[in-house]
DOBA-634257 format. One record per residue (C-alpha): y, x, z; residue number from 1. Coordinates in nm, 2 decimals. Last residue first. Layout:
% DOBA-634257
+--------+--------+--------+-----+
|     py |     px |     pz | pos |
+--------+--------+--------+-----+
|      Y |      X |      Z | NUM |
...
+--------+--------+--------+-----+
//
This chain:
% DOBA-634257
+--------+--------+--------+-----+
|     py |     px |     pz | pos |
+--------+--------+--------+-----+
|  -6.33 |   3.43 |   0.72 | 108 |
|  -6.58 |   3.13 |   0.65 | 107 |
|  -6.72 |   3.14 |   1.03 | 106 |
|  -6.39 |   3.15 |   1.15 | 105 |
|  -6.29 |   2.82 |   1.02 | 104 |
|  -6.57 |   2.67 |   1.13 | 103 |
|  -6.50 |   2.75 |   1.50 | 102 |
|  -6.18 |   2.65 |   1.47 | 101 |
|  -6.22 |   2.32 |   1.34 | 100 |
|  -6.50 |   2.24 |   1.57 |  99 |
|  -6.29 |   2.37 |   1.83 |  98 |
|  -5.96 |   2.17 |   1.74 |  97 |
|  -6.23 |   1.88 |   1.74 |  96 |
|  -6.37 |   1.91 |   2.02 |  95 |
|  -6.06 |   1.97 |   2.26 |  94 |
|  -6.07 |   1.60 |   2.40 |  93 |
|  -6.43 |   1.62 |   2.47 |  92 |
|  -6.43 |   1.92 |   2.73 |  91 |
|  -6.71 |   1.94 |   2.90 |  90 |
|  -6.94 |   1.80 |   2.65 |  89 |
|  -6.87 |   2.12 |   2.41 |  88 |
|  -6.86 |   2.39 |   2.64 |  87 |
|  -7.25 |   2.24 |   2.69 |  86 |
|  -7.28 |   2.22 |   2.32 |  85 |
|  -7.19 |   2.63 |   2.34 |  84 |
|  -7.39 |   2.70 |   2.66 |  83 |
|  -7.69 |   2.61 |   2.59 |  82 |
|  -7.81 |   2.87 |   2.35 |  81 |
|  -7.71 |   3.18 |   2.53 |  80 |
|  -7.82 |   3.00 |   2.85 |  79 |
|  -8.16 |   2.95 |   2.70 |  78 |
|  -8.17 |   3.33 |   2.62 |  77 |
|  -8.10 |   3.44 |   2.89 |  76 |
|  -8.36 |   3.26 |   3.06 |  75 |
|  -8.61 |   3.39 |   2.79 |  74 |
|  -8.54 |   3.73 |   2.84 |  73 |
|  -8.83 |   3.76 |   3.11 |  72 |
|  -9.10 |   3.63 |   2.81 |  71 |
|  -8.97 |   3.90 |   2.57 |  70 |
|  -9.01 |   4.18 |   2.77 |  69 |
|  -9.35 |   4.03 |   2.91 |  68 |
|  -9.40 |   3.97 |   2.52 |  67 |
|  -9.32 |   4.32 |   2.43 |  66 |
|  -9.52 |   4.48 |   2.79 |  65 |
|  -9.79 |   4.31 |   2.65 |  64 |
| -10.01 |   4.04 |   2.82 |  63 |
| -10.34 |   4.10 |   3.03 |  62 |
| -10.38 |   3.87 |   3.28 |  61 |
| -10.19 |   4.03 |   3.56 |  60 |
|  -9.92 |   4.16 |   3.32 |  59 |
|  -9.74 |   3.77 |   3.30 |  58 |
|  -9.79 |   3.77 |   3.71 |  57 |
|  -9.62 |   4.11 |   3.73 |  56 |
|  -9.32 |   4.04 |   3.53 |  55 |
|  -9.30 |   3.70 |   3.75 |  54 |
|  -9.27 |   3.88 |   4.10 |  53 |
|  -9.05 |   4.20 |   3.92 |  52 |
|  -8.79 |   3.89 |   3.83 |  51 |
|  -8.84 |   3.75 |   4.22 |  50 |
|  -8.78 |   4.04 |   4.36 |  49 |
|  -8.49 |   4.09 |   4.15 |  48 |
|  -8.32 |   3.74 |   4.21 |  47 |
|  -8.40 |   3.78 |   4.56 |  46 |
|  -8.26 |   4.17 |   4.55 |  45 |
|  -7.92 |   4.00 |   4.38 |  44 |
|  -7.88 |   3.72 |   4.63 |  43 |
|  -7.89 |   3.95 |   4.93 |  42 |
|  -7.62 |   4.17 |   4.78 |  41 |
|  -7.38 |   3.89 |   4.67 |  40 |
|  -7.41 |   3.71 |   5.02 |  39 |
|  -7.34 |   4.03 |   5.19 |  38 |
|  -7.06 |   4.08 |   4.96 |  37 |
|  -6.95 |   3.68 |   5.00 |  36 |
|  -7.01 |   3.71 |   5.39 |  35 |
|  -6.80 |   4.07 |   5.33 |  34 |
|  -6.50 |   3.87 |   5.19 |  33 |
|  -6.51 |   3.62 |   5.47 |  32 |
|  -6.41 |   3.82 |   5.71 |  31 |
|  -6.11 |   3.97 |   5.57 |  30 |
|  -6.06 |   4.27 |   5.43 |  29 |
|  -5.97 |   4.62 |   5.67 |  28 |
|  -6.30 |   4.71 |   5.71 |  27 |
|  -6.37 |   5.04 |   5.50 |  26 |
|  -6.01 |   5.14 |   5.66 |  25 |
|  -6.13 |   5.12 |   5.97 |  24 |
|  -6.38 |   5.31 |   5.95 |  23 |
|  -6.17 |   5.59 |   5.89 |  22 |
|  -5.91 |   5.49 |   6.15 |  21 |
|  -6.13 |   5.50 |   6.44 |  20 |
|  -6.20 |   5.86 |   6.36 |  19 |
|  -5.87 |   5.99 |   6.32 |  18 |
|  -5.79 |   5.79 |   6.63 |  17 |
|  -6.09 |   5.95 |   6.83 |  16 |
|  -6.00 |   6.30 |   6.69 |  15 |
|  -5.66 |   6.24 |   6.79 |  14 |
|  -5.74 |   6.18 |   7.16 |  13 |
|  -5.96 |   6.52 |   7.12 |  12 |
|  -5.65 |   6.69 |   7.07 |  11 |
|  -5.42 |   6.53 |   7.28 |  10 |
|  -5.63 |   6.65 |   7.58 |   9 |
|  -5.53 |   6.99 |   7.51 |   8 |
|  -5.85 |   7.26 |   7.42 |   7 |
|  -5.96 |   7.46 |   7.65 |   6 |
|  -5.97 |   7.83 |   7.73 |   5 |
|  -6.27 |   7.99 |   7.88 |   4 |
|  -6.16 |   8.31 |   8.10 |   3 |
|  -6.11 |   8.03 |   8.37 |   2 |
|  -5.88 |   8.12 |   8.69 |   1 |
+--------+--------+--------+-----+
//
């Protein structure tokens, strides 16, 4: 006879499930919603390599920091300005209501 006393069987079997169950409630979304996640994540750290990449090349020869600032804002910048006319060809049949619109609010 043990002096030791052990625990029931059940316990430990409840441990596994309790365990089991916590990751698997971080996985419980279809597959192809974590290949668009991982996706997501590995196209942000290219994008962000290659931001830091360019930063570095404009400070190599000696620019600023305001025109490196100014230089990587540049491709927002374009797609600020493009994207009205482009809104504009897309949709040709709505021009005009938009034009009309779009003036009107400006004199408000």
């Amino acid at each position: 006879m043990s002096l030791v006393s052990h625990p029931p069987e059940s316990h430990t079997h409840i441990d596994e499930t309790s365990q089991r169950g916590f990751f698997a409630s971080f996985f419980h979304l279809p597959r192809n919603v974590y290949l668009l996640l991982f996706f997501t994540l590995g196209k942000g750290l290219q994008l962000t390599i290659a931001t830091l990449t360019v930063n570095y090349y404009a400070y190599s020869p000696g620019y600023h920091p305001d025109f490196i600032g100014l230089f990587s804002a540049m491709p927002a910048l374009d797609a600020l300005a493009s994207a009205i006319p482009i809104g504009m060809l897309a949709e040709p049949t709505l021009y005009l209501s938009r034009r009309f619109l779009f003036v009107f609010r400006l004199h408000i």
